[in-house]
C-alpha positions, 0 to 999 in steps of 0.5 A: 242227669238227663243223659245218665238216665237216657243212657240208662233207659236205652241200655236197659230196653236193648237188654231186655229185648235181647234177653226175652228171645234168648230163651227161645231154631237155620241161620237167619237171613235177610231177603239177598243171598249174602253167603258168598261175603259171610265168612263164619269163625269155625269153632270145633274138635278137628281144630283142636290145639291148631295154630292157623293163618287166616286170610281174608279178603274182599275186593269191591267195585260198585257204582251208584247211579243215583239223580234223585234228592235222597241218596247222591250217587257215588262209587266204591272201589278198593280192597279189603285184606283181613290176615289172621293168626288163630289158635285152638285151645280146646275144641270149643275155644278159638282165639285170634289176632290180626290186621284190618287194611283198606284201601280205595282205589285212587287214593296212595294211602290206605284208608284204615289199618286196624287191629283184629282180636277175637275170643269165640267160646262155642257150646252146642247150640251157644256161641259167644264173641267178644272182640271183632264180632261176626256182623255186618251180613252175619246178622242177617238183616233186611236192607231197610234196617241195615244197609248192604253198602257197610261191608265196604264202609263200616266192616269191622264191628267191635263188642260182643255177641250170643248166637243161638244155632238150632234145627228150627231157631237161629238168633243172633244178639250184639252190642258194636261199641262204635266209639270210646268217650274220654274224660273232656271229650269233644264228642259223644259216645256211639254205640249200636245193637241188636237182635235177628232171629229167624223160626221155621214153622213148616219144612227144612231147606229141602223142601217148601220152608216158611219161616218167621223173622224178627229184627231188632237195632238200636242206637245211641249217641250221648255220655256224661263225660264230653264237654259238647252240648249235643243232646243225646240220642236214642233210636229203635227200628224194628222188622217182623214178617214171613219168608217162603221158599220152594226148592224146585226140581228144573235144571234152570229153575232152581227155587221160588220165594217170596217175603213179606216185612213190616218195619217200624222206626221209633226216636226214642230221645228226650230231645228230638233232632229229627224231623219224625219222631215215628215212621212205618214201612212195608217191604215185598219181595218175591224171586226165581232162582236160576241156572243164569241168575236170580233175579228178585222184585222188591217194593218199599213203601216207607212213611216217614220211616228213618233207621241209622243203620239201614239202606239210605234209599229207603229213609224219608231223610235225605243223606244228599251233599246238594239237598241235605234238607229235603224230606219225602216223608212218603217213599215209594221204590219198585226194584229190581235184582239180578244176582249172581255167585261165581265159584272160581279155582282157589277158593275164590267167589265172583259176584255181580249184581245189577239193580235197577230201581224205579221212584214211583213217587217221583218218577225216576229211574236208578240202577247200581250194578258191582263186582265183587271179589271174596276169598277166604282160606285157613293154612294150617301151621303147626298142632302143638302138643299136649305139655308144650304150652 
């Protein structure tokens, strides 16, 4: 009974979270520049009754050089290939049918191969998926509240989506159904969700631009019909501030922003398994971009703050294999970025990324640098005639 009733509360609260932004203008972004891995599912007249190849593919090399208690380093190197065969019925409806491979390097087997069906319906403004939806970076959220490192290692989500596209509101809400329970399971249904959205107050993207960020995640692990005795689990992060962006006029100083966040973490289960059961942070970033790169400054300071889905090096928990159980309730992390998107011949994007980090807490320093490889094109097939379906 327990269960049912906190499953039923969760999706309750996570609806009507969703539904009272709904009726609410620029895509909501977090405080990287992502767009050189967001890959939108393109809905219009001009594909109308077309039958497309898509591919997709992403390669990834990033190396963690982490010593501290909380996040051990790790690398990451391998391949994602996401081929695709889309259909346009009408203007505003795409259908689609793939494969998901990925392969890390170093390994002879692949370590996921997974089916890719989507049905996107596009009206004005209103979009809605079902199947893979557009997430991971699509979402546009802060690093605390979701973790950049999943394009690598959760890429695929699965559910349903509403995005709302206007002049001065974007909002994105969507459920990822993360694991199907059976009859005599012997483990728990998963299941996550959430709302970005983003308000621009003053300017447009030509101009100086202050814009008002919301973000919402939830999840749950839990179900009535598995044979463990786990308790069940529900946890709410949050995030709201403000972001600013000066467009300049130099050849080398391209831009200025700067950004602000609150976050808030709340365990909102019947029986607590984590050592906090509510926690804050404060997230500042202020960046240039240049002719060479863009390079950005951040400062987090977390008090007991914990999100599922977010940064592991922001969380006062640690995810360690040799400290497991070591907490840092107060977490503090001055860093740095130096970024840099390279468009190559063939639709083809390069990116490096440097980003050392300092532990003011412990005194410790900690840099990651990568290199990723983004290709994304459309071959168009044949056009079907009218009456030949």
């Amino acid at each position: 009974m327990l269960k049912y009733l906190a499953k039923s509360r969760f999706s309750i609260v996570l609806i009507l979270t969703l539904v009272s932004w709904l009726n609410g203008a620029p895509s909501a972004q977090a405080q990287l520049d992502n767009r050189a891995f967001l890959h939108p599912l393109v809905v219009g007249p001009q594909y109308e009754r077309q039958l497309r190849l898509d591919v997709q593919a992403f390669l990834f090399n990033k190396d963690n050089e982490y010593f501290n208690k909380l996040e051990d380093g790790r690398t990451y190197f391998g391949a994602q290939l996401l081929p695709r065969l889309v259909y346009f019925p009408s203007a505003n409806l795409r259908v689609e049918a793939g494969v998901f491979l990925w392969r890390d390097y170093g390994t002879p087997r692949l370590r996921q191969v997974r089916p890719l069906l989507t049905v996107k319906y596009q009206n004005g403004p209103h979009s809605i998926l079902f199947g893979n939806i557009e997430g991971n970076l699509h979402h546009g959220y802060i690093e605390p509240m979701f973790d950049f490192e999943r394009v690598m290692t959760n890429r695929l989500e699965e559910g349903v989506q509403y995005k709302l596209q206007k002049p001065r509101l974007s909002l994105d809400a969507w459920v990822d159904w993360q694991r199907q329970q059976y009859r005599f399971s012997n483990f728990q249904e998963e299941v996550a969700g959430g709302l970005s959205m983003e308000a621009t107050l003053l300017g447009d993207s030509s101009s100086l631009w202050l814009r008002v960020p919301f973000q919402f995640t939830g999840t749950h692990r839990g179900g009535q019909i598995d044979t463990v005795p786990t308790p069940l689990q529900t946890l709410f992060n949050l995030a709201s501030g403000i972001r600013v962006r000066k467009p300049l006029t130099s050849r080398f100083f391209h831009a200025v922003h700067a950004d602000a966040y609150f976050t808030y973490f709340h365990d909102y289960s019947f029986t607590y398994q984590l050592p906090y059961q509510s926690g804050t942070g404060l997230y500042l970033n202020g960046g240039v971009d240049t002719h060479l790169s863009n390079v950005q400054v951040a400062y987090w300071r977390g008090n007991g703050y914990i999100s599922p889905l977010g940064g592991t090096l922001y969380r006062s928990i640690s995810n360690s294999v040799s400290d497991p159980q070591y907490l840092e309730k107060d977490r503090q992390l001055l860093i740095v970025r130096f970024l840099k998107d390279y468009r190559l011949p063939g639709k083809l994007i390069m990116t490096t990324r440097f980003e050392p980090l300092y532990d003011l807490n412990n005194g410790l320093f900690d840099f990651s640098f990568a290199l990723y490889f983004n290709f994304n094109q459309s071959f168009l097939l044949t056009t079907i005639r009218k009456g030949v379906e």
